[in-house]
C-alpha positions in Angstrom: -10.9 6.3 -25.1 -12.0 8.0 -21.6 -13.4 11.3 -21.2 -11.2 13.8 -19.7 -12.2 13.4 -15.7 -13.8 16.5 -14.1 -12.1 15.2 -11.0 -8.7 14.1 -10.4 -8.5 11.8 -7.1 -4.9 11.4 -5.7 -3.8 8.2 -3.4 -0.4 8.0 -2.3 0.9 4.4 -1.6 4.0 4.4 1.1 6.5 2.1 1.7 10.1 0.8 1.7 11.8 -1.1 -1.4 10.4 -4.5 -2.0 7.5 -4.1 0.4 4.7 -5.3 -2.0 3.8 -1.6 -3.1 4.2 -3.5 -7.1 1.3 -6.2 -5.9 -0.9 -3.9 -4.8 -1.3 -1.4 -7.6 -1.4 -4.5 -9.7 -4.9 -4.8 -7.4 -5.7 -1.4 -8.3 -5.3 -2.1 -11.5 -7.9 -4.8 -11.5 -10.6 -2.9 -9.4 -10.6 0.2 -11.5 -9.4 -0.9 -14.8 -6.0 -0.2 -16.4 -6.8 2.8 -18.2 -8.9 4.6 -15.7 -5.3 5.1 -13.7 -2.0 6.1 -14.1 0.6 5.5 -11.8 3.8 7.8 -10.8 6.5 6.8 -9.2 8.2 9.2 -7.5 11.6 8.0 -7.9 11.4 10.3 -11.1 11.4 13.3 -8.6 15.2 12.4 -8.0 17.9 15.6 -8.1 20.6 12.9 -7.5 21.1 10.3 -9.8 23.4 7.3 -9.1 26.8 8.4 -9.7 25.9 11.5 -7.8 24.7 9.6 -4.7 27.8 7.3 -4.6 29.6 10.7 -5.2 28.1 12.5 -1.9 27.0 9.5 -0.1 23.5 10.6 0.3 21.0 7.9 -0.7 17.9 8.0 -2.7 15.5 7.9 1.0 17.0 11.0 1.6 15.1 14.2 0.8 18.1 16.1 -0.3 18.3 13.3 -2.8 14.6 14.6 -4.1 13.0 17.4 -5.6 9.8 17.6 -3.5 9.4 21.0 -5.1 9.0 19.8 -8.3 7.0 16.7 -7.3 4.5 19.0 -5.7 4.1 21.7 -8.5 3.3 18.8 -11.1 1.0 16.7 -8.8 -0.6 19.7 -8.0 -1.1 20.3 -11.6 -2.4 16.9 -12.4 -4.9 17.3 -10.1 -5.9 20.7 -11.3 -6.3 18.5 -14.9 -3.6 20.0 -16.0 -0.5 18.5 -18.3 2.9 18.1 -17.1 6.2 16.9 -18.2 7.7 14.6 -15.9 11.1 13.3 -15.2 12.0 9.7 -15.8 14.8 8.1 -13.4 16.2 5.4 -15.3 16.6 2.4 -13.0 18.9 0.4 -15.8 21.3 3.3 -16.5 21.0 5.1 -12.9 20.4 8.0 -14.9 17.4 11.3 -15.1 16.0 10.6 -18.9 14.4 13.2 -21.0 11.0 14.2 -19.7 7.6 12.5 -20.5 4.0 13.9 -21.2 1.6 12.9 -18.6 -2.1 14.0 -18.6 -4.5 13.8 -16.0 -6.6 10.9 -15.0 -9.3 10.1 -13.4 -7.1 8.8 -10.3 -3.5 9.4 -9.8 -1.6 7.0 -8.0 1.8 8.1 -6.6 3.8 5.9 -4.7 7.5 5.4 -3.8 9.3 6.2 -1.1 8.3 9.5 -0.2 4.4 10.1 -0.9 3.6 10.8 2.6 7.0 12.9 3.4 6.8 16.3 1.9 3.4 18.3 3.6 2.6 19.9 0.7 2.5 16.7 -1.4 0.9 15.1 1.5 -2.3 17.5 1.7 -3.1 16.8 -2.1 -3.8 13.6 -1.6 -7.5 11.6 -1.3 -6.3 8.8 0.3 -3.4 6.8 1.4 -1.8 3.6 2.8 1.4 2.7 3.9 2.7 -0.7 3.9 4.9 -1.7 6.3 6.8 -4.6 6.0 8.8 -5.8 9.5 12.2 -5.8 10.1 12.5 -9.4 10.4 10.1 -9.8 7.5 11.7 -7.6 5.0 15.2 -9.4 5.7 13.7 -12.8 4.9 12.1 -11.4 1.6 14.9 -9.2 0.6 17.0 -12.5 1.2 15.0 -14.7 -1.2 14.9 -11.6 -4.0 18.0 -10.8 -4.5 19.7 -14.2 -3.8 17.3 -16.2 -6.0 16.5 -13.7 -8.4 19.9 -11.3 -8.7 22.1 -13.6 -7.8 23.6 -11.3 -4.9 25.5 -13.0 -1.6 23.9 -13.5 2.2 26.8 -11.0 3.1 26.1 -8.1 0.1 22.3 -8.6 1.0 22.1 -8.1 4.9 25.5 -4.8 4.5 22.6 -2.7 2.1 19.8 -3.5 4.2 21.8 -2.5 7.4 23.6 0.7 5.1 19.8 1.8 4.1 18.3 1.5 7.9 19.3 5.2 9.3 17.7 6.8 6.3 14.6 4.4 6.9 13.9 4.9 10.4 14.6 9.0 9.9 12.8 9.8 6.5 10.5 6.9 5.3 9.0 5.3 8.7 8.1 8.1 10.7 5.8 8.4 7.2 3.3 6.0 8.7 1.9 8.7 11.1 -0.5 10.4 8.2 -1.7 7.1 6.5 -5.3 6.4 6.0 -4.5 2.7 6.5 -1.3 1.4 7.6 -0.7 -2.6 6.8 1.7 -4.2 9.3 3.5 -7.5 7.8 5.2 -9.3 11.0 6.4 -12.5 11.8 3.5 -15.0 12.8 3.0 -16.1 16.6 1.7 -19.3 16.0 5.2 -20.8 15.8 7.6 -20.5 18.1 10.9 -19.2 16.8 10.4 -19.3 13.2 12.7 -18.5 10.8 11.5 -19.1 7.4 8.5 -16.1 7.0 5.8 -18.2 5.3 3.5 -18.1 7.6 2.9 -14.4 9.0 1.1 -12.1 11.4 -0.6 -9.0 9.0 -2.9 -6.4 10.5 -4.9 -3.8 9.1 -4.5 0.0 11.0 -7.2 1.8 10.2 -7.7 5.7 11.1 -11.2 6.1 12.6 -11.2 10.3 11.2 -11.0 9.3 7.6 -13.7 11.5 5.9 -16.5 9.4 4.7 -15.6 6.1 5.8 -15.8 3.9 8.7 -13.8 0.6 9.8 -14.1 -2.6 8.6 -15.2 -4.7 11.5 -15.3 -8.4 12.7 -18.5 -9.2 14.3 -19.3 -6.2 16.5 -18.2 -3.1 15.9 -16.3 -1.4 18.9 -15.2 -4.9 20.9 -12.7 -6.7 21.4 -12.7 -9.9 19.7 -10.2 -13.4 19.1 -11.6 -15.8 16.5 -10.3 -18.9 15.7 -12.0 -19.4 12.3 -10.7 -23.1 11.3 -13.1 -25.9 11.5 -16.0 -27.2 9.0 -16.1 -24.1 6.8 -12.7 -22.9 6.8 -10.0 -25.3 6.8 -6.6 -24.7 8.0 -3.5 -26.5 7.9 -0.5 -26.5 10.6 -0.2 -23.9 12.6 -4.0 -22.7 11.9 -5.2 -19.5 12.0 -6.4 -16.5 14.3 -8.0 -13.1 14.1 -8.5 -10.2 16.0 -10.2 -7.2 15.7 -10.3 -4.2 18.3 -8.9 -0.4 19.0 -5.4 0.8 19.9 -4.2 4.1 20.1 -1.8 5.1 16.7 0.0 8.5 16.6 -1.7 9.7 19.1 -4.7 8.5 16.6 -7.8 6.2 17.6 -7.4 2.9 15.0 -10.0 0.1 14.2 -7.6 -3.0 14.2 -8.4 -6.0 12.0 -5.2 -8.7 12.1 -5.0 -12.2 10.4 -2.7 -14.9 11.8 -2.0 -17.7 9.5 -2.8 -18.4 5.9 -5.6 -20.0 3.7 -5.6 -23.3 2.5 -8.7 -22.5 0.0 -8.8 -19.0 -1.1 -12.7 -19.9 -1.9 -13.3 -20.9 1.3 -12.5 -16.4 2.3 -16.1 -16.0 1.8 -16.4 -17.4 5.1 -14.4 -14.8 6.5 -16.1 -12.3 4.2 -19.7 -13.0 5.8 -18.4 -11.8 9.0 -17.0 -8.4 8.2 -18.8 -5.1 7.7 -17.9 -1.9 6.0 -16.3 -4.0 3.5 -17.5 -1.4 0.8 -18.4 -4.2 -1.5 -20.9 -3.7 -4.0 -22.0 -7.2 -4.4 -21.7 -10.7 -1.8 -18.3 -12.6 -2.5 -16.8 -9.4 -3.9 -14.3 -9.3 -1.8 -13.0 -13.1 -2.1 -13.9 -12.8 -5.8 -11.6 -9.8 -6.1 -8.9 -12.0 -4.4 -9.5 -15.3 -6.3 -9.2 -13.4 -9.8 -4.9 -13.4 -9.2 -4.3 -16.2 -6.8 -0.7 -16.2 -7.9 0.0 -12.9 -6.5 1.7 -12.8 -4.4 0.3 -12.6 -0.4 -3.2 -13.9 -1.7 -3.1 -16.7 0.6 -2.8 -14.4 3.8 -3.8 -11.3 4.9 -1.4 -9.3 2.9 -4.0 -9.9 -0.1 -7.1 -9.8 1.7 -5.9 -6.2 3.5 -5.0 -4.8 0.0 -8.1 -6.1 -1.4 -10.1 -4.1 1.3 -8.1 -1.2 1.1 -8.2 -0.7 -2.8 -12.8 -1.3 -2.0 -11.9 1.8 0.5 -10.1 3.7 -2.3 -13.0 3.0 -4.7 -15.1 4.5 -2.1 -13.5 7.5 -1.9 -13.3 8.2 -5.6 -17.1 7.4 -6.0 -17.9 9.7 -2.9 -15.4 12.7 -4.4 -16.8 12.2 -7.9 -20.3 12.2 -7.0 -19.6 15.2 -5.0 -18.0 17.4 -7.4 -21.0 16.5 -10.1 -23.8 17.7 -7.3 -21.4 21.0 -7.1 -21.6 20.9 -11.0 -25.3 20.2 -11.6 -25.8 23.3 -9.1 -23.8 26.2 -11.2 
């Protein structure tokens, strides 16, 4: 059994429905160990449950639908290392179950829909990412779900993505603006007019403020640089592969850039890639691809969806080792 942690790190992971938010704290899971976590999603924070949406028309991305209030008093809480009782949203029944006992951990993860939303919630937190998944992208994937996997019609599919968008663009997107790291998932330019969203485009945002950490690079830090990696040690199939790495402006924000274009053939061969990036945070050579080869079949591991997760979970170990470390030189002294 673990000790009781003397400190309590928050992340908040942001993103729409279906956006890979599952994947990646199944990552998080692997780097820190399953016990050493616990994970809240805040769709138990809503005030609304289904029958009362569909009664008032106001959908879960709403805030009305959500009691921020409530979400922030217990975070707060947890962080304090205190107890709380939280609400369960039943996704089966579309009902609020009797509350559960959750006690601190050594980190918190919340992530849902509204991590980033609420600035009291927001100001708690260590760290956090959003993922953001393309318009395009996220039709193509929602497409495949809940055809393949629900059984729901082209039709039903694109009417609640299109019903959903005004409470997206208003509530969750504008979100992005207070994310540590940001990971875009677009459509790849490599093919002309592509339909099918196997192959895609997936940078890495990163703020260049973020206390205690600096960018991950590609080759020199502060240029601009295009790399086509494919050849003798990194072997790419049609339509190959490019990177980039350079600045743009965010928000109003300075951000370190790092985009892959194209998808690996052999995950092994990522420790080529690996070799030419700094302030990974690894603690060891080949962490990074090990980290990545351990779950192959999740899904994204064979583009940069999985390596940008991979390197922003190192940059959430990071931060836990630097807050922990700092509240135990604050202990020593007292």
């Amino acid at each position: 059994m673990l000790s009781k942690p003397d400190r309590v790190v928050l992340i908040g992971v942001a993103g729409d429905s279906g956006c890979g938010k599952s994947t990646f704290l199944r990552r998080l899971s692997d780097l820190f160990g399953e016990e050493f976590i616990t994970v809240i999603c805040l769709d138990d924070y809503h005030s609304l449950d289904r029958k009362q949406r569909k009664e008032t028309g106001i959908t879960a991305l709403d805030p009305r639908a959500n009691n921020f209030d409530l979400m922030y008093e217990q975070i707060k809480a947890l962080k304090n290392g205190q107890a709380i009782d939280k609400p369960i949203y039943n996704h089966e029944t579309g009902m609020i179950d009797p509350p559960e006992r959750v006690e601190p951990n050594h980190i918190i993860v919340v992530e849902g829909l509204h991590p980033l939303y609420d600035e009291r919630v927001r100001s708690l937190l260590d760290f956090s990412v959003y993922l953001d998944i393309s318009e395009e992208v996220k039709i193509a994937w929602k497409i495949q779900r809940d055809m393949a996997e629900r059984g729901h019609r082209y039709e039903d599919v694109l009417a609640a993505i299109k019903a959903r968008k005004p409470d997206f663009d208003a509530y969750i997107e504008p979100q992005k603006e207070f994310a540590d790291v940001v990971i875009q998932v677009l459509p790849t330019q490599l093919i002309k007019e592509d339909k099918e969203r196997k192959v895609l485009r997936v940078r890495m945002l990163q703020r260049e403020d973020t206390e205690g950490l600096s960018p991950v690079y590609l080759f020199d830090e502060g240029s601009t640089i295009q790399w086509t990696p494919c050849g003798r040690k990194l072997t790419c199939s049609y339509p190959g592969m490019q990177m980039f790495y350079g600045s743009d402006v965010y928000y109003g924000r300075y951000v370190s850039v790092l985009e892959v274009d194209g998808q690996f053939d052999k995950l092994e061969q990522v420790s080529y890639i690996e070799s030419h990036l700094s302030n990974t945070y690894t603690k060891y050579v080949g962490e990074m691809t090990h980290l990545l080869l351990q779950h192959r079949e999740y899904p994204g591991s064979n583009n940069g969806t999985g390596l940008f997760q991979v390197l922003t979970g190192l940059r959430m170990r990071t931060t836990y080792e630097r807050l922990t470390a700092k509240e135990a030189k604050i202990a020593a002294k007292v």
